[in-house]
C-alpha positions in Angstrom: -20.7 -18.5 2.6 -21.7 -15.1 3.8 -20.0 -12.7 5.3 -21.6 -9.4 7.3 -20.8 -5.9 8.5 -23.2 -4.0 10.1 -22.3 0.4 9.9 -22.2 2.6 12.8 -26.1 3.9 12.1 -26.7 0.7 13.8 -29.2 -0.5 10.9 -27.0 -0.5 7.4 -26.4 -4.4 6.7 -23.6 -5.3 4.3 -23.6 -8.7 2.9 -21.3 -10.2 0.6 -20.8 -13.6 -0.8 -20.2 -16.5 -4.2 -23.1 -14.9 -5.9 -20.4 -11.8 -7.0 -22.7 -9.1 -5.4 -22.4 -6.8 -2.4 -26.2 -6.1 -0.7 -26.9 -3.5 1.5 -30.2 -3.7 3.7 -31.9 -2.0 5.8 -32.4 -4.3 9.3 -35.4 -2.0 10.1 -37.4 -4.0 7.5 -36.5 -7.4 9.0 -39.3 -6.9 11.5 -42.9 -8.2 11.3 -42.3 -9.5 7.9 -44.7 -12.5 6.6 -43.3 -15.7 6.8 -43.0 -16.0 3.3 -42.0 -12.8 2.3 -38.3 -11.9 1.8 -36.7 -8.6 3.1 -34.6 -7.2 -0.1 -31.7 -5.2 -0.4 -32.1 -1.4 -0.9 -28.6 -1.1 -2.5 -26.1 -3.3 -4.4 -22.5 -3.8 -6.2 -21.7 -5.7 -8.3 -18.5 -7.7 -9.1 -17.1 -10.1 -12.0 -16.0 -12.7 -9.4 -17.0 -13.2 -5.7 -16.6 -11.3 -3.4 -14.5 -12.8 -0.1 -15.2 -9.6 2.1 -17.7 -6.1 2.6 -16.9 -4.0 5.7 -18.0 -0.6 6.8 -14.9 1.6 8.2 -15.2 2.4 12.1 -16.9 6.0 11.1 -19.2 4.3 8.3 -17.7 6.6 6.0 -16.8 4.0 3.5 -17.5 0.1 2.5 -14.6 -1.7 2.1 -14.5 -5.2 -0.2 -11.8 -7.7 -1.1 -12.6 -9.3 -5.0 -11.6 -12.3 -6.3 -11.6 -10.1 -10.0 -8.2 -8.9 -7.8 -9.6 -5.4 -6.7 -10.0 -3.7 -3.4 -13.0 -1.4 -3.7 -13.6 1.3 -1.5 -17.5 3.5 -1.9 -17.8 6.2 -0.2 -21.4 6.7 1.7 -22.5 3.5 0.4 -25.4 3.2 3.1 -26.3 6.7 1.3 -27.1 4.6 -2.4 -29.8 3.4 -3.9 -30.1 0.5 -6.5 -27.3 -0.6 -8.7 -24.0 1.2 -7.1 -22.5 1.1 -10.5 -18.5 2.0 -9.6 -16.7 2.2 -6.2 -15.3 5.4 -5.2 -11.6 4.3 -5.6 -10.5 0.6 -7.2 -7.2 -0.3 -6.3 -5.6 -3.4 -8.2 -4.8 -6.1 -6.0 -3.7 -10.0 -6.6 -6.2 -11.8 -4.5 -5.6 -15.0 -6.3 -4.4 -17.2 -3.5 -5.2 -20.4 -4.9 -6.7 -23.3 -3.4 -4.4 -23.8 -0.8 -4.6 -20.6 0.9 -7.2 -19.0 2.9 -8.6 -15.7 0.8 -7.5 -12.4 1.7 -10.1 -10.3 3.6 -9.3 -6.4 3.7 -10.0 -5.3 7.5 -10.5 -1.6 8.9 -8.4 -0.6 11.9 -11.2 -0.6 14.5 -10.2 2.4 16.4 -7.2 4.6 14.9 -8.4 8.1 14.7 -6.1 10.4 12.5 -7.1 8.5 9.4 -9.3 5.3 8.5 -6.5 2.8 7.3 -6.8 -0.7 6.3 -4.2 -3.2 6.2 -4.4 -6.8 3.8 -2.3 -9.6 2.7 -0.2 -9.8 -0.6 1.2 -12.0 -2.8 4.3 -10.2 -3.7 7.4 -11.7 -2.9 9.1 -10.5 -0.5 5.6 -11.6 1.4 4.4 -8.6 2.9 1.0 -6.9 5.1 -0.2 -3.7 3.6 -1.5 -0.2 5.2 -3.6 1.3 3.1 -5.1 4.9 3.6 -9.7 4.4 3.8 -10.0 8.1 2.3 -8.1 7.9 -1.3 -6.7 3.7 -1.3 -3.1 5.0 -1.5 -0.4 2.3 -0.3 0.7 3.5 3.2 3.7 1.4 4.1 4.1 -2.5 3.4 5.8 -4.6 6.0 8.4 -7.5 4.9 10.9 -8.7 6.5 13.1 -11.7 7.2 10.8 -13.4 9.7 7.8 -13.1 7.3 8.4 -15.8 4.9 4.2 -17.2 4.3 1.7 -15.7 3.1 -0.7 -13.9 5.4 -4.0 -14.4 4.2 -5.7 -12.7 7.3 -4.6 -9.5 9.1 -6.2 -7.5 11.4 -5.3 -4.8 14.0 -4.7 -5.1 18.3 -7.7 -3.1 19.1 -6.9 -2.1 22.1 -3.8 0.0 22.4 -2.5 3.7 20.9 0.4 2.0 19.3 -0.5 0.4 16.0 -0.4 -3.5 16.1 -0.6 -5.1 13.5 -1.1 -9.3 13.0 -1.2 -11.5 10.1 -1.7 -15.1 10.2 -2.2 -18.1 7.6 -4.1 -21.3 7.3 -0.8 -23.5 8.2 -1.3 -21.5 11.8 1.7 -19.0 11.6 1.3 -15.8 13.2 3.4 -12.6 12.2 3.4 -9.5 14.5 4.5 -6.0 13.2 4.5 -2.6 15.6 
């Protein structure tokens, strides 16, 4: 499958997928092409393994993506590149191997906190935990555990609409964790 983020310029395209790469295209393109020509990407990263996830932060500062070769990458003014991107900006080791049984983890932006660009993701670690990690350097914020938490969550995102930071995980087995 393919997943897609589109940046705050409003024509950057991030795609990412099985095939282990991350494509960036320019939408502008799309338009009043042949029928059997193909648009192609103007950018590209490459990974070992697939990638599960490629999203732009709320500012478009940076492309975020979740690896299964167990890295989150973060590349600064990515929609600035050309060709082969040939190394994110920061790699941060990450266990992404959830196995069969478990959805993959998909790093997500917080859509509308303003001090910093933060992104929060599932772990493996035992005690299960979410964590917050910073968008400009991929320094480990602050990882919530606790008692209550005791699956996995695969997918986490942030309430959107609210000062306070929300933050939910969930799983494929439908449990839901909230931490504010």
């Amino acid at each position: 499958g393919i997943l897609h983020s589109l940046h705050a310029n409003g024509y950057t395209l991030a795609t990412a997928g099985l095939d282990c790469t991350v494509n960036l295209w320019d939408i502008r393109n799309f338009t009043g092409l042949k029928s059997r020509s193909k648009p192609k990407p103007y950018a590209n990263l490459k990974s070992a393994k697939s990638i599960n996830s490629a999203f732009f932060s709320p500012s478009g500062k940076s492309l975020l993506t979740t690896t299964m070769a167990n890295t989150l990458d973060l590349i600064h003014d990515a929609h600035l590149q050309n060709g082969l991107i040939t190394s994110p900006t920061h790699r941060i080791r990450h266990d992404n191997n959830t196995g069969r049984w478990l959805s993959t983890f998909m790093a997500r932006w917080h859509p509308t906190y303003t001090n910093e660009e933060l992104f929060i993701v599932g772990s493996m670690a035992k005690p299960r935990r979410m964590e917050f990690f910073n968008g400009d350097d991929g320094n480990l914020i602050r990882a919530v555990d606790g008692e209550a938490l005791t699956a996995v969550v695969s997918r986490c995102c942030f309430h959107p609409s609210t000062d306070r930071l929300i933050a939910l995980g969930g799983n494929s087995s439908g449990r839901l964790t909230v931490a504010r």
